[in-house]
C-alpha positions as CSV (number, residue, x, y, z in Angstrom):
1,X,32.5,-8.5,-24.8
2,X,34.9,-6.9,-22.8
3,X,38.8,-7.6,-22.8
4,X,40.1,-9.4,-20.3
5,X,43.4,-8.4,-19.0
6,X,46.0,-9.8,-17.1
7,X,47.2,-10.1,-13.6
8,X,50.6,-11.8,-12.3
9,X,50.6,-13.1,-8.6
10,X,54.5,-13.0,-7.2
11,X,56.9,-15.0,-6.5
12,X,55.5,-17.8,-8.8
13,X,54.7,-15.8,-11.7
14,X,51.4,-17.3,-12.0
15,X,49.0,-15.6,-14.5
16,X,45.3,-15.7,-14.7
17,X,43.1,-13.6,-17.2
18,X,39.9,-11.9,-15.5
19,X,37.1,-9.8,-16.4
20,X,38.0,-5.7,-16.2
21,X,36.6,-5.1,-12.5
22,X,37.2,-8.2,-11.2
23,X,38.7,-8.0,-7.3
24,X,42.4,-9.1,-7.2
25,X,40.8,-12.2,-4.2
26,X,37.9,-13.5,-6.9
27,X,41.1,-13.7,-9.7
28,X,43.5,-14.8,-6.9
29,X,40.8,-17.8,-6.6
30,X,40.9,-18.5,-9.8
31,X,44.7,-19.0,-10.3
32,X,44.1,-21.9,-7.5
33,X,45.9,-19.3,-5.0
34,X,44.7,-18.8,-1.5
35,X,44.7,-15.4,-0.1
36,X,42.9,-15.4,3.5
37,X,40.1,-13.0,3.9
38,X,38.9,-13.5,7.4
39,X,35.9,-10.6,6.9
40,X,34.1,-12.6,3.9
41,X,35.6,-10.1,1.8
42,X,34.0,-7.2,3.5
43,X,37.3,-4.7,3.6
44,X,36.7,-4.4,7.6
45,X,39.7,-6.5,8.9
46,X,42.6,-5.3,6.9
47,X,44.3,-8.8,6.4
48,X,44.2,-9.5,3.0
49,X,46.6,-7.4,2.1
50,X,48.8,-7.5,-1.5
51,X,51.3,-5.3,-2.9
52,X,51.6,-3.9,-6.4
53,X,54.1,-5.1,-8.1
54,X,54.1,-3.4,-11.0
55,X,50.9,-2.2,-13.1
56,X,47.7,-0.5,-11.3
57,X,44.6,-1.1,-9.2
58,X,41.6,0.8,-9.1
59,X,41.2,3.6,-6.7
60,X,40.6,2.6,-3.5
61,X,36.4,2.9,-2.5
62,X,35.5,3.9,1.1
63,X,35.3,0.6,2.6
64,X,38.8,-0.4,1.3
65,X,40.0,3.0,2.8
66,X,38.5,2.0,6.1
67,X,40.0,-1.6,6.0
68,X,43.6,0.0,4.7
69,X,43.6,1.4,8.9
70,X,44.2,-2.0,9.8
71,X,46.3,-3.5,7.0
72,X,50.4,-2.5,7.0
73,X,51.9,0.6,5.2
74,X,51.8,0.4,1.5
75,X,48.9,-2.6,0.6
76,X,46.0,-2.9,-1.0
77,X,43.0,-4.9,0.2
78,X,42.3,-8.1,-1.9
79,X,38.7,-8.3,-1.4
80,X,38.1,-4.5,-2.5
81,X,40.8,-4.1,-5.0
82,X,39.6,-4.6,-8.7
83,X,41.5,-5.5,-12.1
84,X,41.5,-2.6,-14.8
85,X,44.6,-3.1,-16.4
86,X,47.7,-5.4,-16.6
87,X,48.6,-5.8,-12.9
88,X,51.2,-7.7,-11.1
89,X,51.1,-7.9,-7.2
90,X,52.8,-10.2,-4.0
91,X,50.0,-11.1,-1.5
92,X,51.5,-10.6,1.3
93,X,49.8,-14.0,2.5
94,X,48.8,-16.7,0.4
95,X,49.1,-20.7,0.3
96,X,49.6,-22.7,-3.1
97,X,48.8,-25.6,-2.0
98,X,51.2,-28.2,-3.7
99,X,49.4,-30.8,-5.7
100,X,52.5,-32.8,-6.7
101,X,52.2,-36.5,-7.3
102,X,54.8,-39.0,-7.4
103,X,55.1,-42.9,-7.9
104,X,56.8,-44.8,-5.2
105,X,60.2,-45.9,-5.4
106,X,59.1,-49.6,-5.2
107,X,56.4,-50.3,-8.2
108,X,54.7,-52.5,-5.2
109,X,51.4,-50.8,-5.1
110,X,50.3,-50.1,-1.4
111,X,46.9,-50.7,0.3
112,X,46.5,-46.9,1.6
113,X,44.1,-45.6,4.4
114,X,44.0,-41.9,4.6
115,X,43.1,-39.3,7.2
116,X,41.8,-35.6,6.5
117,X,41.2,-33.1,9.3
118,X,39.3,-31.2,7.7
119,X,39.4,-27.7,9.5
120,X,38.0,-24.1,9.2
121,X,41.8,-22.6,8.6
122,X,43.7,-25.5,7.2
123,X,43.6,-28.8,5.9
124,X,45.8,-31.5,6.8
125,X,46.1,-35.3,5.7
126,X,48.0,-38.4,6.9
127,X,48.8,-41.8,5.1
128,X,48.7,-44.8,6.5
129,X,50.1,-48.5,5.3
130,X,47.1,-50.4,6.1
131,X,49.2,-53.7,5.8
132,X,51.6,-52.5,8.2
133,X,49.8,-49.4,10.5
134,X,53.0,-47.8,9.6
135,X,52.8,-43.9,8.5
136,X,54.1,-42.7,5.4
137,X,53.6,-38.8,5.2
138,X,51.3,-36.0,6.1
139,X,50.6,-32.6,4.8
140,X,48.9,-29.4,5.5
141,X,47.2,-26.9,2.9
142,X,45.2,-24.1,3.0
143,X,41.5,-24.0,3.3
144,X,40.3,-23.2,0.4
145,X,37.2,-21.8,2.1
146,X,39.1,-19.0,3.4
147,X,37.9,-16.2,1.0
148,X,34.2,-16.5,2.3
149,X,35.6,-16.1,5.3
150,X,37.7,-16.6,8.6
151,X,34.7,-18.2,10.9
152,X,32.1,-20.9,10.8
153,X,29.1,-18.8,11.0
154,X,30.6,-16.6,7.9
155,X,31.1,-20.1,5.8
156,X,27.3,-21.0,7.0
157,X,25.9,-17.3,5.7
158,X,27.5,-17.5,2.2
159,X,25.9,-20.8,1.8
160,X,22.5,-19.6,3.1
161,X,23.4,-17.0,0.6
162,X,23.8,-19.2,-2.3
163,X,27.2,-20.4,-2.1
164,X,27.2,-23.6,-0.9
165,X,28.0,-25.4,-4.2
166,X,31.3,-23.8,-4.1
167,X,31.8,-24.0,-0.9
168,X,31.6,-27.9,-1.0
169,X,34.1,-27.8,-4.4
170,X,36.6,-25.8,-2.1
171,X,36.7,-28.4,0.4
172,X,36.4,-31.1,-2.0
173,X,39.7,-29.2,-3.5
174,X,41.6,-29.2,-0.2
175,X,40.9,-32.3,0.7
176,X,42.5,-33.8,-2.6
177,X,45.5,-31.0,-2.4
178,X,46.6,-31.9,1.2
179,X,46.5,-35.9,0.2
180,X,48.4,-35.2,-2.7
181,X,51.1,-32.9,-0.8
182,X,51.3,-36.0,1.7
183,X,51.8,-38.6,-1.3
184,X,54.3,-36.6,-3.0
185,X,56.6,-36.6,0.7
186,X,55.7,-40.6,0.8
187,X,56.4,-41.1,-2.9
188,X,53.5,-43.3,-3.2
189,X,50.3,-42.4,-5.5
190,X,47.2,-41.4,-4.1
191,X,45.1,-43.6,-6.2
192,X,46.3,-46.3,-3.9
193,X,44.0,-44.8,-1.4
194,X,41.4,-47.4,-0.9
195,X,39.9,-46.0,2.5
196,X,39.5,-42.4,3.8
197,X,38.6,-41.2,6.9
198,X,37.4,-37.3,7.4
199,X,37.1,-35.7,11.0
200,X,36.1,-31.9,11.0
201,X,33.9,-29.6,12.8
202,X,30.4,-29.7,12.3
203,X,30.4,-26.8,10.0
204,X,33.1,-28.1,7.9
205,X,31.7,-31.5,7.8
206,X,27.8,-30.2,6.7
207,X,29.6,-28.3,3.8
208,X,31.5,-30.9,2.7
209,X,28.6,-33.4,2.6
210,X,26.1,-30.9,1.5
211,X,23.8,-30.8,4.2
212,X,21.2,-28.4,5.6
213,X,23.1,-25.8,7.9
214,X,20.4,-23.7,9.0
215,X,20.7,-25.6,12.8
216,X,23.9,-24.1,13.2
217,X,22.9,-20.4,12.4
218,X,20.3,-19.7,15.1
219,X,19.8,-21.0,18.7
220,X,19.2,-23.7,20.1
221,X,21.7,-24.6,17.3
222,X,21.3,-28.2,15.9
223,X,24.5,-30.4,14.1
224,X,23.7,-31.2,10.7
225,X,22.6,-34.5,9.7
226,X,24.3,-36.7,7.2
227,X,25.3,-40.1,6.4
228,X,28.4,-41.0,7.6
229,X,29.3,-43.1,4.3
230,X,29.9,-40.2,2.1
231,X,29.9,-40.6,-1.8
232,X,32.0,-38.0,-3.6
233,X,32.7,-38.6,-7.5
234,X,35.0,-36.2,-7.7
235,X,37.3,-37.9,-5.0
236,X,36.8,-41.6,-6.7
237,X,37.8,-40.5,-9.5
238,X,41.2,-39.4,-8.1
239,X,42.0,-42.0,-5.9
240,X,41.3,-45.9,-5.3
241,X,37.9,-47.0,-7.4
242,X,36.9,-49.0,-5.0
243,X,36.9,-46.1,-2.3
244,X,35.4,-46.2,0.7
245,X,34.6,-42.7,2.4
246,X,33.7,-41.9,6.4
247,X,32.6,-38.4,7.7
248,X,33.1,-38.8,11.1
249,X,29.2,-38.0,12.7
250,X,29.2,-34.5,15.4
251,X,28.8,-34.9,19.1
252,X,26.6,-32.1,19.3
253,X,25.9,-28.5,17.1
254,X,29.0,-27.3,17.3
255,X,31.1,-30.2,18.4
256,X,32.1,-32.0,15.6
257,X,33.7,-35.3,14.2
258,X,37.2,-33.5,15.0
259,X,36.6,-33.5,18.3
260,X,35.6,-37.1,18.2
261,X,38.7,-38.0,16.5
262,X,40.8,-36.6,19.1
263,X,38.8,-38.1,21.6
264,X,39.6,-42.1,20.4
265,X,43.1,-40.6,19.3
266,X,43.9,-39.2,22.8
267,X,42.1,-41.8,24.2
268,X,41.0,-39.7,27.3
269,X,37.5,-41.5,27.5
270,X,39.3,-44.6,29.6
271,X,41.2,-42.9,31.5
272,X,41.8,-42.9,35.3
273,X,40.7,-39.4,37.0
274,X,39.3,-36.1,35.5
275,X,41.4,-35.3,31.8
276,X,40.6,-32.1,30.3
277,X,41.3,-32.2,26.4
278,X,41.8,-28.7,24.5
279,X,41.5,-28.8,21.2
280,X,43.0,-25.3,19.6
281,X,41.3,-23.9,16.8
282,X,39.0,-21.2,15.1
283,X,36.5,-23.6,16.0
284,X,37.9,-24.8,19.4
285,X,36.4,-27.7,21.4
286,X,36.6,-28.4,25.2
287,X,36.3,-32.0,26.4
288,X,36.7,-33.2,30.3
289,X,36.7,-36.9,30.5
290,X,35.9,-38.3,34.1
291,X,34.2,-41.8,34.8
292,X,33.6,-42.6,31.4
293,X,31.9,-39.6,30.8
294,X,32.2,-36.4,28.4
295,X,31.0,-32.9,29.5
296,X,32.1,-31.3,26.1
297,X,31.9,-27.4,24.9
298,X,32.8,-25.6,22.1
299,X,34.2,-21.9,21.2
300,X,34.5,-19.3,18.8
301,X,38.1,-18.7,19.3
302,X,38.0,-16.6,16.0
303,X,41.4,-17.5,13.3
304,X,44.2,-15.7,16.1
305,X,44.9,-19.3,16.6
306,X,46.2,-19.8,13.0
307,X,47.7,-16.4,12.3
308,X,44.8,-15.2,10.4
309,X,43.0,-11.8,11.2
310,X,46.3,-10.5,12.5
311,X,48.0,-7.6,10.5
312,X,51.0,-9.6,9.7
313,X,49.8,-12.9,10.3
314,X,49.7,-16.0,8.0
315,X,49.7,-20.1,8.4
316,X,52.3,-22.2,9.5
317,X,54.0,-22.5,6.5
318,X,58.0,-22.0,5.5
319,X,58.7,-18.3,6.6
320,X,56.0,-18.5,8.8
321,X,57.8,-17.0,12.4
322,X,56.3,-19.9,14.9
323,X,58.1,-18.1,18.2
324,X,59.9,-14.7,19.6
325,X,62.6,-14.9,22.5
326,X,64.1,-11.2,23.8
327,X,67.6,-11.7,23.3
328,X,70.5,-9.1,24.9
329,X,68.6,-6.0,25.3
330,X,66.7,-4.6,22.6
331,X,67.0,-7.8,20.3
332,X,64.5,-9.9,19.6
333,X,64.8,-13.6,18.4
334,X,63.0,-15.5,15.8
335,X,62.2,-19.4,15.0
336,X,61.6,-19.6,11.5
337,X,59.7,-22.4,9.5
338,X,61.9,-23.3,7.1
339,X,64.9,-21.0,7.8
340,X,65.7,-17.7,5.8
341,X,64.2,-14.5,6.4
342,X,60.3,-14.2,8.5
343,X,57.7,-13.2,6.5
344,X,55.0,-13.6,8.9
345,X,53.9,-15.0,12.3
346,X,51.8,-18.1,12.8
347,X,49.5,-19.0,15.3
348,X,51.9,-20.1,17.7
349,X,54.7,-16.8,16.8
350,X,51.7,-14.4,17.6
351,X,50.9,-16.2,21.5
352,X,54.8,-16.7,21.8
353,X,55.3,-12.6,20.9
354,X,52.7,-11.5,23.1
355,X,53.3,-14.2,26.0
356,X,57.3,-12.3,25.4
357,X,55.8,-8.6,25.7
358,X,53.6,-9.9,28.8
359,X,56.6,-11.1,30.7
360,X,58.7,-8.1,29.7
361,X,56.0,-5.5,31.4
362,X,54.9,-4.3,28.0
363,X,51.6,-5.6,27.8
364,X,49.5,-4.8,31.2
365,X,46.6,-6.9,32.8
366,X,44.3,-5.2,30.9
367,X,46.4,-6.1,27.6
368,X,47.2,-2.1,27.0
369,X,50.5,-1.8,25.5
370,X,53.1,-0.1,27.7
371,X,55.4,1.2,26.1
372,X,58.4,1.9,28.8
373,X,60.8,-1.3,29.1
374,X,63.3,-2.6,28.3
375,X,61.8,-3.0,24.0
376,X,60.6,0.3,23.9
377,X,62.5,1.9,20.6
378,X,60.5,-0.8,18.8
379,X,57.1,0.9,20.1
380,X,55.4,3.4,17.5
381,X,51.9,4.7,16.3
382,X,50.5,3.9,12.7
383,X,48.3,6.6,10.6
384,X,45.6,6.0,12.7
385,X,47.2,6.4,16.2
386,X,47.5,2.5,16.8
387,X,50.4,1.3,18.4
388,X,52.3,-1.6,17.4
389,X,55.4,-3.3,18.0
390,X,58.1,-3.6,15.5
391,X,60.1,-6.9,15.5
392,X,62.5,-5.3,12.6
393,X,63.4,-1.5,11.4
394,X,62.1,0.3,8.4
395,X,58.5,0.7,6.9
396,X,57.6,-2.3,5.7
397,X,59.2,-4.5,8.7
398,X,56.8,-6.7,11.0
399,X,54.8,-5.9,13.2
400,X,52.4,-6.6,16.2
401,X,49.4,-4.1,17.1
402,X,47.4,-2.9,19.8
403,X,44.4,-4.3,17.8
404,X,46.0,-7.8,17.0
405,X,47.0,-8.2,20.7
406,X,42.6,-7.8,21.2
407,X,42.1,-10.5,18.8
408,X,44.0,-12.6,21.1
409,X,43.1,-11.4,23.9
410,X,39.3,-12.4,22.6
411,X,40.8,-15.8,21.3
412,X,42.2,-16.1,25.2
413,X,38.9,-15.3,27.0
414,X,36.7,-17.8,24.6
415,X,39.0,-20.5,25.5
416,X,39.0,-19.6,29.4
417,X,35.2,-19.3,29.4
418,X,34.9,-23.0,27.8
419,X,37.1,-24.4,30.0
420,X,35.7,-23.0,33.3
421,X,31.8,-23.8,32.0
422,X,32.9,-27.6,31.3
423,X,34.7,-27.7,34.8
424,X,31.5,-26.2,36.5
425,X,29.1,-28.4,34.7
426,X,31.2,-31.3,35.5
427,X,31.3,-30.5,39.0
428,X,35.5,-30.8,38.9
429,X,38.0,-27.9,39.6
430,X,41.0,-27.4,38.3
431,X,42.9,-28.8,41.2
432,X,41.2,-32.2,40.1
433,X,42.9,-32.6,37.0
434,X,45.5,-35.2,36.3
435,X,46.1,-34.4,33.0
436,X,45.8,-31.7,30.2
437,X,45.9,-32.5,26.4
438,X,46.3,-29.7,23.8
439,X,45.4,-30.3,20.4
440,X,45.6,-28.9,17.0
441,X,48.1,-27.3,14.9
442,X,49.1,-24.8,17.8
443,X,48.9,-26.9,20.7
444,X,51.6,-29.1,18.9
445,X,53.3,-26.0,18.5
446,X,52.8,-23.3,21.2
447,X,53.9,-23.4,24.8
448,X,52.2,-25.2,27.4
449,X,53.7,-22.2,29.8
450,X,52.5,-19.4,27.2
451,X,49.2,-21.2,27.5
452,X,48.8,-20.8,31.2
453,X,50.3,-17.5,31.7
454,X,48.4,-15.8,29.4
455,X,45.0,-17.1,31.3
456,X,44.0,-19.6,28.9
457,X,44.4,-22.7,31.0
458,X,44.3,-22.2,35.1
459,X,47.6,-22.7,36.7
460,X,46.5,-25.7,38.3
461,X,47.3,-27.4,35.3
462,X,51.2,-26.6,35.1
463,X,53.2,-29.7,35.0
464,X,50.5,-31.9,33.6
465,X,49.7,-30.6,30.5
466,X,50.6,-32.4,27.3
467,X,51.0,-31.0,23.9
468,X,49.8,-34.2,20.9
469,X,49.3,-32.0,17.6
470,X,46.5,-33.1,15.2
């Protein structure tokens, strides 16, 4: 049998021995650390990018070459990068999820419920005191989905293709890292959990529960069935024994039990007048509420809305940049998760940089960069003749391209297009609308101006539009 060799993932240290020839995502996944590959590991997009530490990686093949256009100066490519020799490299994103426990201060044991949105990019939990409706901490992790891919309809191929098994094991995985990052900020145990509740998209749902997900890959597109009382061994085991688990059921194929979560949380459904909800996301769903009525769409938004499939993207995590303000002339602000020094932008620092550029004049109506204004030293061409915006100096500083301001501008356009399709169907205009809800990670995050001056919501809806989060 062959050796196995070594590689070290930076800043942790952590080491995991693989197989010579093994790709630097496939050992990344088995050291338990995230590195998003929104392609399905297909070298195209460029945005699983590491950097070599020390060591070697094999030669770059043609499709890593071709993905390397896309990816910053002086990376290699995760998904086509293989292990030969002792290797140590940074991604230059990656989550490790914290899977901390704790015992609460008081040896009282707590009657727990807990909540799990389980979504395509990121997984977050919340815990509840079910004595006292009181809650005690929530967390967000990484998707551990994310090497098969940024999308739905790339999770619902590799488990046509055979993966599903491990598909269902990464979400089971999530699900128990982002309760156990939520317990450890309570300091309370998370085999106090007696009840769980799980809201995601259909998608996400179907591959959690195991279910049959060929409706979702071809028109007419069907939601998956499954039983809303969900039996997972794996999650008894960790938590209450007496545990009691709910899927929340989809509205239709591609709106899911998120949507109806945000729905009863919002509670738009007994409201007075037309409300339009928004729910932000990879997977984005559009809900108008109006006489006790729901005219619901959903849209491929693609991952712009959580930093992934940007060059210098990541999640919202500590040095995660969540929003850019010009300054005096020719400096540039940051907001920084977590303080210290910006490693990458978030959902919400992506829309807030290119909202910036818009109202500076260097991003035209067609979303062309132009490059004359007031920012323009920080305008420059990569190897391949894309332009891109530098928020810093030097090589290896961040940036924002010409091709990342398309993803966004295709993230934009899905949302617009749902919106205006619900509003038609409903037979309600803009005008109509007394309120606007934006959900998700980003809507808790982004600005409700950003939102409607980059065309994603119609300027009707300034002044009434109200950012709730998850």
């Amino acid at each position: 049998m062959p050796t196995r060799v070594p590689i070290t993932f930076a800043p942790d240290g952590t080491v995991v021995w693989v197989e010579p020839g093994t790709t630097v995502l496939n050992a990344a996944e088995a050291a338990g650390i995230v590195i998003p590959a929104p392609c399905g590991g297909r070298g195209v997009c460029g945005s699983c990018g590491v950097k070599i530490v020390s060591g070697a990686l094999s030669e770059p093949d043609d499709a890593e070459l071709q993905g390397l256009s896309r990816a910053p100066k002086g990376v290699r490519l995760a998904c086509r990068a293989r292990v030969e020799v002792p290797v140590e490299v940074r991604p230059l994103v990656s989550r490790t999820p914290s899977s901390a426990r704790s015992t609460h201060v008081d040896s009282r044991e707590l009657n727990l419920v807990a909540a799990i949105d389980l979504g395509t990019t990121s997984v977050a939990a919340v815990l509840i005191d079910a004595e006292t409706g009181r809650e005690l901490g929530r967390a967000s992790v990484a998707n551990r989905q994310q090497s098969a891919g940024a999308d739905v309809l790339s999770r619902i191929a590799a488990a046509q293709q055979g993966a599903g098994d491990s598909l269902r094991l990464a979400a089971e995985t999530s699900v128990l890292e982002a309760l156990n990052a939520a317990a450890s900020m309570a300091s309370v145990s998370v085999a106090w959990v007696h009840r769980l509740v799980i809201a995601g998209n259909s998608a996400m749902a179907g591959l959690l529960t195991g279910s049959d997900l060929n409706g979702l890959a071809a028109h007419p597109f069907t939601a998956p069935v499954y039983d809303s009382t969900f039996a997972s061994p794996r999650l008894s085991t960790e938590l209450a024994p007496d545990l009691e688990i709910s899927v929340l059921g989809p509205i239709a194929s591609f709106v899911g039990g998120d949507t109806v979560a945000a729905v009863v949380g919002t509670g738009i459904l007994s409201t007075r007048g037309p409300v339009l909800m928004v729910d932000l996301g990879t997977n984005a769903e559009i809900v108008l509420a109006s006489g006790g009525k729901l005219t619901v769409a959903s849209a491929a938004a693609g991952p712009a809305f959580e930093g992934a499939g940007i060059a210098c993207g990541g999640p919202a995590a500590d040095g995660a940049i969540t929003r850019v303000t010009a300054a005096s002339e020719g400096e540039v602000r940051f907001e920084v998760l977590g303080g210290g020094e910006p490693q990458w932008l978030s959902g919400s620092g992506v829309f807030s940089a290119v909202a910036m550029l818009r109202r500076l004049g260097h991003i035209d109506g067609s979303g062309l960069f132009v490059q004359d204004g007031p920012l323009q030293t920080r305008f420059d061409r990569d190897s391949a003749g894309v332009v891109f915006f530098a928020f810093g100096e030097g090589p290896g500083c961040l940036s924002l391209s010409q091709l990342d301001v398309r993803e966004v501008q295709l993230a934009i356009a899905a949302i617009q297009v749902a919106v205006t399709a619900v509003l038609s169907a409903a037979g309600c205009s803009a005008g109509d609308l007394t309120a606007v809800f934006v959900a998700g990670a980003l809507g808790f995050s982004v600005d409700a101006e950003d939102l409607v001056s980059l065309g994603m919501l119609p300027r009707e809806v300034v002044g009434i539009t109200r950012r709730v989060g998850n």
